[in-house]
PAKEBA-93719 format. One record per residue (C-alpha): residue number from 1; residue in three letters; x, z, y. Coordinates in steps of 0.001 Angstrom, whole numbers, plus 500000, padded with zeros to 6 digits. Example, Ala and Ser with C-alpha at 12.3 -4.5 7.8 and 13.67 -1.06 7.14 Angstrom:
{1 ALA {512300 507800 495500}},
{2 SER {513670 507140 498940}},
END
This chain:
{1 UNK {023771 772348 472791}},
{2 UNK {026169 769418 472466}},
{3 UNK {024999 768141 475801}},
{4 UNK {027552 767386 478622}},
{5 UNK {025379 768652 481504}},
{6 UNK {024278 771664 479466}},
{7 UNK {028610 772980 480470}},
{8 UNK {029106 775141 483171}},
{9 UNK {030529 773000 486163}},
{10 UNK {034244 774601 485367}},
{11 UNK {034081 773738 481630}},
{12 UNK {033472 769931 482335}},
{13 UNK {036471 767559 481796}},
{14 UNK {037838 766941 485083}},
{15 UNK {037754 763395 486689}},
{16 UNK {040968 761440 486592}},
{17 UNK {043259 761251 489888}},
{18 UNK {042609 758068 491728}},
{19 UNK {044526 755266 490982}},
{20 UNK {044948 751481 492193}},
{21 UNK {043591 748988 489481}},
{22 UNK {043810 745222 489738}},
{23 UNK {041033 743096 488756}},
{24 UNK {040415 739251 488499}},
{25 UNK {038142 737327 491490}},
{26 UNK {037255 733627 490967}},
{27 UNK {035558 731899 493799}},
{28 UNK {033024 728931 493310}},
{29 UNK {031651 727253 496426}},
{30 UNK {029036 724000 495421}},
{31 UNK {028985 722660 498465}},
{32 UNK {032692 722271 498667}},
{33 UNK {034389 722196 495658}},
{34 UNK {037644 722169 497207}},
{35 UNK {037670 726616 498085}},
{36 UNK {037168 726704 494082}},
{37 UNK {039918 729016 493284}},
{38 UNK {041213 732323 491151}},
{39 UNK {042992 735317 492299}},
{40 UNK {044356 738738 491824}},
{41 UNK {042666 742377 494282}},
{42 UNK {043209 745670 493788}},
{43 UNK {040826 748866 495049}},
{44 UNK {041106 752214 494063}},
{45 UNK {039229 753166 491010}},
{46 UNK {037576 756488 492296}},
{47 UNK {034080 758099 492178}},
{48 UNK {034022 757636 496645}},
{49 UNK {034743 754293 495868}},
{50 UNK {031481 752148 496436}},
{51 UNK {030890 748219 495146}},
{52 UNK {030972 747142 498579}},
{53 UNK {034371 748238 499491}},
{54 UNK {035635 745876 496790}},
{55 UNK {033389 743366 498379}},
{56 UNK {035776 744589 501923}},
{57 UNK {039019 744065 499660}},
{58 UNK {038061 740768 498538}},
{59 UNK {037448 739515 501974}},
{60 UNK {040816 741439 503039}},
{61 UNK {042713 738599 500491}},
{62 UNK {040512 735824 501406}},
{63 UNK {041646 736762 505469}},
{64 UNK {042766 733414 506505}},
{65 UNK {043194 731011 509597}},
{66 UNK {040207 730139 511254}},
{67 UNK {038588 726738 510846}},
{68 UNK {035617 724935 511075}},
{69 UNK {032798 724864 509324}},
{70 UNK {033097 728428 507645}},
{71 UNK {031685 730036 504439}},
{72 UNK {030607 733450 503103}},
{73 UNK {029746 734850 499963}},
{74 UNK {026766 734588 499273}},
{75 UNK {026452 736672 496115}},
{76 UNK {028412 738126 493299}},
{77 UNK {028468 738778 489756}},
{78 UNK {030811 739878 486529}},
{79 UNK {031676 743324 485614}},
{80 UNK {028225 744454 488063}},
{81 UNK {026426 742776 484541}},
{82 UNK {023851 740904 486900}},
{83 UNK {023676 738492 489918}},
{84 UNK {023931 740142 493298}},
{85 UNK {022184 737649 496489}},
{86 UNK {023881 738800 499364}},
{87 UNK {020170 738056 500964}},
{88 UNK {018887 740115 504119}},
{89 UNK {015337 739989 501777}},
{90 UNK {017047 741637 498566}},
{91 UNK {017464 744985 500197}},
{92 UNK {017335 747601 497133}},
{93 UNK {020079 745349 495426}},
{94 UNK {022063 745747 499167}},
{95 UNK {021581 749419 498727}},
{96 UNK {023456 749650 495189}},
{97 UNK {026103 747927 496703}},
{98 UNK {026317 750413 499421}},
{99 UNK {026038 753659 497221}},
{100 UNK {027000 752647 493970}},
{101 UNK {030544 754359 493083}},
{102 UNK {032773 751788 490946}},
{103 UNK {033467 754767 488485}},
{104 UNK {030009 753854 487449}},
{105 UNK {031634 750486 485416}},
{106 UNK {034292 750973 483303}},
{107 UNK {037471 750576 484218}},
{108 UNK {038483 748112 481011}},
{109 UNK {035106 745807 481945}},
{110 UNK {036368 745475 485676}},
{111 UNK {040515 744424 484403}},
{112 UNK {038841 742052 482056}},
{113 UNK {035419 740528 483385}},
{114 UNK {036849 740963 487344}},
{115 UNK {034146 739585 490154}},
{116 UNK {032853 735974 490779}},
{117 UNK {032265 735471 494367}},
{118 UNK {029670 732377 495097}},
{119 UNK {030391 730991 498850}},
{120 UNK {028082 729028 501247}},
{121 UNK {028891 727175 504504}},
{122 UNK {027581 729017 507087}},
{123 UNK {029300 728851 510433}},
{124 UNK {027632 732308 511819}},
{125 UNK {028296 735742 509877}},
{126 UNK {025062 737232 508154}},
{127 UNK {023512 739968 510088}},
{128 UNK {024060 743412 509684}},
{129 UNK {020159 744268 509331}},
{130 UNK {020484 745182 505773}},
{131 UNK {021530 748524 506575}},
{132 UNK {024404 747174 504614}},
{133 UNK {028341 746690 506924}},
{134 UNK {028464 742594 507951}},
{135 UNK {030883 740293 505568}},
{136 UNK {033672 739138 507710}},
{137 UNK {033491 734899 507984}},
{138 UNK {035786 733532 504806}},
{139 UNK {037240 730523 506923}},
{140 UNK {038291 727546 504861}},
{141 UNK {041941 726642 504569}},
{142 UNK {043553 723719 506384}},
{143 UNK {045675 722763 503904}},
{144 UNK {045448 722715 499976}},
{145 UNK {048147 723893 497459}},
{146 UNK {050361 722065 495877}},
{147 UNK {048668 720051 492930}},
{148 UNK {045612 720190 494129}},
{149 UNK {045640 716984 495116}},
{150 UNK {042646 714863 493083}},
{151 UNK {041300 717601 491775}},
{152 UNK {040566 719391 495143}},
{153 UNK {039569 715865 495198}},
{154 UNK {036027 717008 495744}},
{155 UNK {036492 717962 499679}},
{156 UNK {033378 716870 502126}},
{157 UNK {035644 716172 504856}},
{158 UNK {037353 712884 504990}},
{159 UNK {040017 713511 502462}},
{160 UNK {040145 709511 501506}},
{161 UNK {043654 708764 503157}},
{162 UNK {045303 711505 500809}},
{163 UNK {043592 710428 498021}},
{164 UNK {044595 707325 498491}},
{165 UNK {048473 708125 499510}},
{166 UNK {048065 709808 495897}},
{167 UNK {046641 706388 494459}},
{168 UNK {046500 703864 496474}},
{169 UNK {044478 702220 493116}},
{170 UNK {041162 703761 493802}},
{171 UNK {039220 702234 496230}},
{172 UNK {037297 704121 499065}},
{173 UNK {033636 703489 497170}},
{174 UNK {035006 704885 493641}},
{175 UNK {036905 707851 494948}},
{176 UNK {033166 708595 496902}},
{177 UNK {031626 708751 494037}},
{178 UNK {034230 710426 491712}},
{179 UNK {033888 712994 494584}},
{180 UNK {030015 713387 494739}},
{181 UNK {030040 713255 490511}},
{182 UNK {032902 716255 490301}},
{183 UNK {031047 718337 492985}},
{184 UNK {027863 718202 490603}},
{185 UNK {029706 718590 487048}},
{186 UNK {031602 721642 489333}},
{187 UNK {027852 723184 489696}},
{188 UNK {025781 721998 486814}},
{189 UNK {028349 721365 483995}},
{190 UNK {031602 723159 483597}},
{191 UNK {032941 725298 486725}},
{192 UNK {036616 723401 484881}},
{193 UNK {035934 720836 486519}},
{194 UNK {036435 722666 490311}},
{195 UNK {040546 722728 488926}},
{196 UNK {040199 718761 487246}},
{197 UNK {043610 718496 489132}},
{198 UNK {045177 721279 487607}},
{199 UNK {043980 720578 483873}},
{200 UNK {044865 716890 483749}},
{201 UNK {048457 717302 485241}},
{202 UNK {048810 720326 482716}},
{203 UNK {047815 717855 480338}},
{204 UNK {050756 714907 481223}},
{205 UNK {053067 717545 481241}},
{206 UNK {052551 718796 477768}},
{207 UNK {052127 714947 476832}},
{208 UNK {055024 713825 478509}},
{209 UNK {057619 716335 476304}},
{210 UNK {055740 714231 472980}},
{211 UNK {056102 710701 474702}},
{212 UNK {059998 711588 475722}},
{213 UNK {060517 712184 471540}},
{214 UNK {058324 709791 469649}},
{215 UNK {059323 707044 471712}},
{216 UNK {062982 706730 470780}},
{217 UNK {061165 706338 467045}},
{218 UNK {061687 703018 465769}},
{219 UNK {058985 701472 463504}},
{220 UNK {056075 699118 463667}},
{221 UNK {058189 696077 462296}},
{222 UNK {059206 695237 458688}},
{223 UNK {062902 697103 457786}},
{224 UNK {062565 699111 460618}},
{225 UNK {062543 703100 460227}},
{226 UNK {060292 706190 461363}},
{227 UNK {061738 709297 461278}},
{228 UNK {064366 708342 458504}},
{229 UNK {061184 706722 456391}},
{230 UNK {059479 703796 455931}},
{231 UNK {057487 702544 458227}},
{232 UNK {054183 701653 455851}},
{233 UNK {054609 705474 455068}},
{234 UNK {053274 706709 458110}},
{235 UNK {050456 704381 458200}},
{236 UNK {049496 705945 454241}},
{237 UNK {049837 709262 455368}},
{238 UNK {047641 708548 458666}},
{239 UNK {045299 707207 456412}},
{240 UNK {044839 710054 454350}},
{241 UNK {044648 712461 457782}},
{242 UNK {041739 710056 458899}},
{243 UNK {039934 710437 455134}},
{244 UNK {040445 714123 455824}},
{245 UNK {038234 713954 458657}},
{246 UNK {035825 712575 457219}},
{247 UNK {035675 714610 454085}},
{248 UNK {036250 718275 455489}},
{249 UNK {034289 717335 459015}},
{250 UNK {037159 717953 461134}},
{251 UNK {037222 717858 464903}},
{252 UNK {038749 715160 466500}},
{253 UNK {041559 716568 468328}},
{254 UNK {042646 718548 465090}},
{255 UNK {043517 715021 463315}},
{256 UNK {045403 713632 466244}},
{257 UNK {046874 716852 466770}},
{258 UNK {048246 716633 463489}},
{259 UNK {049369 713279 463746}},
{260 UNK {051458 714594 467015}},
{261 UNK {052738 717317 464595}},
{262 UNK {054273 714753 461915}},
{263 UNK {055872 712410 464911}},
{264 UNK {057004 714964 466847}},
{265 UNK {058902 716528 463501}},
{266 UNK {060648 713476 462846}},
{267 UNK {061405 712462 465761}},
{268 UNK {063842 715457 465709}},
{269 UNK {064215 715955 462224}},
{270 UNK {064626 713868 458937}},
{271 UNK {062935 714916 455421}},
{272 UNK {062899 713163 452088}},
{273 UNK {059982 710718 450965}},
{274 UNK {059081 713465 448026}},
{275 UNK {058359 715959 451161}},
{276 UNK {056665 713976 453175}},
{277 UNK {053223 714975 451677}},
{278 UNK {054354 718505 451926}},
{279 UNK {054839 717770 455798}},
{280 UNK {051537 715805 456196}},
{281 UNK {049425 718606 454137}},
{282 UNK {051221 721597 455970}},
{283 UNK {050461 719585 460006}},
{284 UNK {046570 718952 458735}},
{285 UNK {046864 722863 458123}},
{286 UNK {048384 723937 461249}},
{287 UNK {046328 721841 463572}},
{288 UNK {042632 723344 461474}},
{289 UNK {044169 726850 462117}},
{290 UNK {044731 726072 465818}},
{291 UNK {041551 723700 466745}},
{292 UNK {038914 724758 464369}},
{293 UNK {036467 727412 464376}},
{294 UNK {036715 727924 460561}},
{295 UNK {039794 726565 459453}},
{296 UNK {040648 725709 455908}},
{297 UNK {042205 728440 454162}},
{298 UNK {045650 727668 452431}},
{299 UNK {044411 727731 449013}},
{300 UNK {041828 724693 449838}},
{301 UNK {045492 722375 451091}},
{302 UNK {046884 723574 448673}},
{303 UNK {044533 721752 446148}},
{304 UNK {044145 718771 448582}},
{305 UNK {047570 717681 447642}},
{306 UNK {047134 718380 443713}},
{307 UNK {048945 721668 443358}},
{308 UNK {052610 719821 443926}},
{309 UNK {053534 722630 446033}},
{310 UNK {053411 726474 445864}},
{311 UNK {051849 728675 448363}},
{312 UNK {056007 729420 449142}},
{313 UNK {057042 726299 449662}},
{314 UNK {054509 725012 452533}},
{315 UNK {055198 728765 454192}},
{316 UNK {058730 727637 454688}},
{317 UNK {057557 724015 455646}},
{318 UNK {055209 725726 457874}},
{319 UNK {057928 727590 459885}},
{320 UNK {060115 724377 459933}},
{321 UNK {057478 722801 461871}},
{322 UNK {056840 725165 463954}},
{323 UNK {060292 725460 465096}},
{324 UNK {060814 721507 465001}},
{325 UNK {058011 721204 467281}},
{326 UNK {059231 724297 469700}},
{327 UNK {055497 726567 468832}},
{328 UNK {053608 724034 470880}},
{329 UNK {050587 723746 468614}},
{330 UNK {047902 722778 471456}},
{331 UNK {048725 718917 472165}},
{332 UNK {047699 717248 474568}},
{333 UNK {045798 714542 472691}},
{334 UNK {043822 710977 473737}},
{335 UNK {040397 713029 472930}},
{336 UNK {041490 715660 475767}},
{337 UNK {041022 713079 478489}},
{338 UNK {038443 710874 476941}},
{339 UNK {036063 713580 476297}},
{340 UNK {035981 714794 480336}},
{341 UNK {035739 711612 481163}},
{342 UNK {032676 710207 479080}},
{343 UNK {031054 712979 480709}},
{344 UNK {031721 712571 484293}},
{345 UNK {030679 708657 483391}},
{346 UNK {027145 710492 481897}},
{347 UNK {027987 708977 478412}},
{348 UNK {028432 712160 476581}},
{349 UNK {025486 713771 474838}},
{350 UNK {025238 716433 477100}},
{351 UNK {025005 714111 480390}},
{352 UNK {021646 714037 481999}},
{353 UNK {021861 711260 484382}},
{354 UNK {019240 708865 484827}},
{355 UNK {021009 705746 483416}},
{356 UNK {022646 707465 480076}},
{357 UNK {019959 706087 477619}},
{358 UNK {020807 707872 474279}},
{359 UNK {021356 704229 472603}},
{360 UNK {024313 703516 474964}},
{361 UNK {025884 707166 475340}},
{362 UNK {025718 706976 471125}},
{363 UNK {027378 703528 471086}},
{364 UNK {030338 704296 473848}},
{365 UNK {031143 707619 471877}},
{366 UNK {031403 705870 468519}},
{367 UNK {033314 702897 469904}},
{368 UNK {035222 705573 471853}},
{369 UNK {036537 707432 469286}},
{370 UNK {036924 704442 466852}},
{371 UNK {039045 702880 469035}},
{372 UNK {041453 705981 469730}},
{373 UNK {042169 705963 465513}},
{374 UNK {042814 702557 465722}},
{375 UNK {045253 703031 468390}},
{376 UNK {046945 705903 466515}},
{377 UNK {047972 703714 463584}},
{378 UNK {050507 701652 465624}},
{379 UNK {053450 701610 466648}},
{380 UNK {052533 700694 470153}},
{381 UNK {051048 704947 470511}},
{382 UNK {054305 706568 469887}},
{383 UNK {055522 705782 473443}},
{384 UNK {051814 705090 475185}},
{385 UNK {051114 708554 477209}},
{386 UNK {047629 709944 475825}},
{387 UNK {046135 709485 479185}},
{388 UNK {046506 704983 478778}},
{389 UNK {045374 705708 475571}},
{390 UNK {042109 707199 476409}},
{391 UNK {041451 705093 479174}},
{392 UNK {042130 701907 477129}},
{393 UNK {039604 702924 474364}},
{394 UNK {037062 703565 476998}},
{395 UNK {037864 700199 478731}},
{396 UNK {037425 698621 474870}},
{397 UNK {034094 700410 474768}},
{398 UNK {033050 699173 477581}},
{399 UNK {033739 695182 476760}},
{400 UNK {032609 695549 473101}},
{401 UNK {029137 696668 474297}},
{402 UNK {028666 694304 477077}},
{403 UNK {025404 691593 476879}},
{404 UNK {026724 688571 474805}},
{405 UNK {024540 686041 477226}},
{406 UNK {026935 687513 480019}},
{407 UNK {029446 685398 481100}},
{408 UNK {032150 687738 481461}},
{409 UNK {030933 689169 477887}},
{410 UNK {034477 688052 476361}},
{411 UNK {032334 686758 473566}},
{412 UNK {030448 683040 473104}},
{413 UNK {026964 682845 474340}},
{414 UNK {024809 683488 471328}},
{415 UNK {021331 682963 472843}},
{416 UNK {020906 686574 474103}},
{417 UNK {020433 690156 472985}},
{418 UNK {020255 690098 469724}},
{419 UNK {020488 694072 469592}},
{420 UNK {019256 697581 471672}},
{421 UNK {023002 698789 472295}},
{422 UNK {024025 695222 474334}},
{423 UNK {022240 696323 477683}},
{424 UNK {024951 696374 480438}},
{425 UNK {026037 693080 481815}},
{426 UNK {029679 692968 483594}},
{427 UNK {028081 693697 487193}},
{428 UNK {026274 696494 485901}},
{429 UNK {029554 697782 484247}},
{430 UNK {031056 697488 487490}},
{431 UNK {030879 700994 488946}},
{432 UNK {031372 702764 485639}},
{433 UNK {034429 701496 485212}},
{434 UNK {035130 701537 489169}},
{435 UNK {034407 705567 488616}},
{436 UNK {036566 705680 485150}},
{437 UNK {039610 704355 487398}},
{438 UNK {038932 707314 489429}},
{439 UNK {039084 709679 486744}},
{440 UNK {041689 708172 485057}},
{441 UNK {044193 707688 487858}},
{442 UNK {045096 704439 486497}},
{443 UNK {044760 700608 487455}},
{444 UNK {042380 699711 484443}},
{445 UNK {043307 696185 485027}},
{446 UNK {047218 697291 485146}},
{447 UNK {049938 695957 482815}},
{448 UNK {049850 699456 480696}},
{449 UNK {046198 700021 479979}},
{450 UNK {046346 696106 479295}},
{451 UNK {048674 696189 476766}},
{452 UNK {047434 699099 474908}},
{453 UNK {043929 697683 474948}},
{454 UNK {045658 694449 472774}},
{455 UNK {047299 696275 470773}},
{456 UNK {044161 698387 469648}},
{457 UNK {041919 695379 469618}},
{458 UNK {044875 693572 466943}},
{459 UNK {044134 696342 465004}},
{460 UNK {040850 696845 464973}},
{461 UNK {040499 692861 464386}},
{462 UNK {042851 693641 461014}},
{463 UNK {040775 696359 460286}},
{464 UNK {037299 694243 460287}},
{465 UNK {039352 691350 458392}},
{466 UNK {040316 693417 455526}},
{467 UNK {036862 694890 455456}},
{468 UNK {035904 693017 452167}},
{469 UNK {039345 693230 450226}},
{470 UNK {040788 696645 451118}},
{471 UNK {039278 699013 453972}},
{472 UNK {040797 701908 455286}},
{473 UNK {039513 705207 455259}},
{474 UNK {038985 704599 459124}},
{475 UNK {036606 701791 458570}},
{476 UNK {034925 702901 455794}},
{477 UNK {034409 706192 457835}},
{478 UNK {032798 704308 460996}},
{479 UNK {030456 702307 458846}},
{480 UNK {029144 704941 456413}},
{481 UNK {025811 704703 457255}},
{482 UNK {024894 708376 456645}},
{483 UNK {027668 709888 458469}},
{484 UNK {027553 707893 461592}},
{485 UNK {023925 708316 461795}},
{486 UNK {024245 712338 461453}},
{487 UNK {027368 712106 464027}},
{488 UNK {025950 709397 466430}},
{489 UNK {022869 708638 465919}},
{490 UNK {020484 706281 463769}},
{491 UNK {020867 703420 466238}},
{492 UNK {024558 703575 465429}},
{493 UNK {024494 703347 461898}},
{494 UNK {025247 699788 461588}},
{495 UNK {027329 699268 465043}},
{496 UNK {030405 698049 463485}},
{497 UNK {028939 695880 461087}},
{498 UNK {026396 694106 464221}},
{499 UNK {029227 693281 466783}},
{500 UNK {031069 690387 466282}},
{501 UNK {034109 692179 467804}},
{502 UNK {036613 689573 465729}},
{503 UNK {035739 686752 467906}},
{504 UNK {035935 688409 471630}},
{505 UNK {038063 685927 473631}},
{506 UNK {041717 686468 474911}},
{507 UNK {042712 687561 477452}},
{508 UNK {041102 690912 477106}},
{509 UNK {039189 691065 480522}},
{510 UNK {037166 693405 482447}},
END
């Protein structure tokens, strides 16, 4: 009793008429990154519908012009809850394909999960000896979408000339190897990295909008104005974002997010100097609800800025900021392109190349992100896309860690390596930063990157000169021992404090 199948046949609940559902299909192919791509079928969700006749409607989108050399799927996965090799040795799972009604899944998990499609060149179809019908041949496409155009960047043919019509700054060796290191991050790291294209000009355009406001900002210079305020007040209120960090553990892009929040406010609007903590406390709130796993609950910002405010008043504030910055609350931030990028040059600590000893990964990442702070504080940031940015504190990273017995150290010959993290001469710097230019999109040795590479170092030189009288929460967060060695690593823990980064020589030179 109780039991379904216990029912006559005429008391069961009758099956559902047939009806056309749409489901997701993403395609990954390793071999050539460039047929990486998402799209929309539709089958008919019915108990005589099998799994292979939405493998037949797939193929039915994917129908295009024929070209040489083809690719096929060579096995699938999502809503089916396993792997699928389209193999001619994996018969029994060929059978389920064959029999298996898609009433079997539900119809929520197929909307939702869709299917993921791998592809393999293969310029003759499988056979049909599975007992299983034949895949039709997926031909490749002979042109790409609009977009596409570095991040489909990792094509096998000889897509050099419109890579380099797109930037003529990359050289033919660097865009090989920004090629060959995308098609294995596409495979082994983060299937992202197929639409790198995509995400990064998503990225400028979000960017762009903040660069457009905060640069007609005036401030950096004594008597000038930022927002309506003082100057010298942004850099205390920075300060205190930076020492928030620290304290509560914060990500990185939920500090500069914040810091986007406040200049993007008043560029457009104006506030008194008795709000301004209000505004500060309520953008450190906003960007922990949007970037952190656990943000901060109100109560907890509410006793950061000693109970000055009621629970009312940074409510309001909250939906004035909001509005002021038009509900945009993911920014595109310096830590969204430097992040990718230390990985695709293996310094990141989940890189597994050969050459990313864990002293050097450590040191670049702390430098790294040091440097990006630095370059927050000025003036120089408020009209410096994110993208320079990044690739400036990188460059920085790069020439504060080189060998001081190098010539082109940009520091005087000391006598030789006096520590572990000075291993990299300038040659053997050469093709990271040849491969960084690739990433980046940008002439590392241009006028912008230059400039905002100066303007960081001046400040991190004031920074290590006013280490004795008055540091910054910055500083003092970069050389607490303990927390750099839990963040970075124990070989960091005195980085700052070992390189004589006050004395590197001018010009800044890579």
């Amino acid at each position: 009793m109780g039991k379904t199948h216990s029912r006559p046949n005429s008391e069961r609940e009758p099956l559902r008429a047939a009806r056309q559902i749409t489901f997701p299909v993403r395609l990954t192919c390793p071999s050539r990154p460039s047929l990486n791509r998402s799209f929309e079928a539709s089958v008919v969700y019915h108990v005589d519908t099998v799994l292979l006749d939405v493998l037949k409607q797939i193929e039915a989108v994917l129908a295009l012009q024929h070209s040489e050399p083809a690719v096929r799927i060579s096995a699938v996965s999502g809503f089916l809850k396993q792997r699928i090799a389209l193999s001619q040795s994996n018969k029994q799972r060929l059978r389920m394909l064959q029999y298996r009604s898609i009433t079997s899944y539900a119809e929520k998990a197929i909307r939702s999960q869709g299917v993921h499609c791998e592809l393999e060149m293969d310029s003759v179809p499988a056979a049909a000896s599975s007992g299983r019908l034949p895949l039709r041949t997926i031909a490749s496409p002979n042109t790409t979408s609009p977009g596409r155009g570095r991040g489909a960047a990792c094509k096998s043919q000889s897509a050099s000339k419109p890579l380099q019509t797109a930037n003529p700054r990359r050289s033919r060796a660097s865009v090989k190897a920004f090629q060959k290191r995308m098609a294995s991050l596409t495979v082994s790291g983060d299937a992202a990295y197929g639409f790198y294209d995509e995400v990064l000009a998503d990225l400028d355009q979000r960017d762009a909008v903040r660069v457009s406001s905060t640069s007609k900002i005036d401030g950096g210079v004594e008597g000038q104005s930022w927002g309506g305020l003082s100057w010298r007040l942004r850099g205390v209120l920075l300060d205190w974002f930076l020492d928030l960090e620290h304290d509560l553990g914060l990500h990185s892009e939920t500090v500069l997010a914040a810091v986007h929040y406040l200049d993007l406010y008043l560029s457009r609007r104006t506030i008194s100097r008795h709000s301004l903590q209000l505004l500060g406390v309520t953008c450190a709130m906003l960007a922990s609800k949007t970037y952190e796993v656990i943000p901060q609950p109100m109560s907890e910002w509410l006793y950061l800025s000693h109970d000055q405010y009621s629970r009312r008043e940074m409510v309001q504030q909250e939906r004035q900021l909001l509005a002021a910055i038009q509900w945009a609350v993911f920014q595109a931030t310096p830590c969204n392109y430097a992040q990718p990028w230390l990985h695709i040059l293996s310094l990141s600590p989940h890189s597994k190349s050969a050459h990313s000893a864990p002293t050097i990964t450590s040191s670049h990442r702390m430098i790294t992100d040091f440097v990006l702070r630095a370059a927050a504080l000025t003036a120089h940031y408020l009209r410096t896309p994110s993208r320079v940015v990044a690739a400036a504190a990188i460059a920085l990273s790069f020439l504060y860690l080189r060998r001081p017995d190098d010539p082109q150290s940009g520091r005087p010959v000391d006598g030789g390596e006096s520590a572990p993290f000075r291993r990299w001469t300038a040659s053997e710097q050469a093709p990271q930063l040849e491969l960084l230019a690739a990433a980046s999109g940008l002439d590392l040795r241009g006028e912008a990157v230059r400039a905002t590479m100066e303007v960081a170092h001046d400040r991190v030189c004031q920074m290590v000169a006013a280490r004795h009288d008055e540091p910054c929460s910055l500083f003092k967060a970069f050389t607490d021992s303990v927390a750099v060695e839990k963040r970075y690593g124990p070989r960091c823990a005195h980085l700052l404090d070992d390189l004589d980064i006050r004395h590197t020589l001018r010009p800044l030179r890579l």
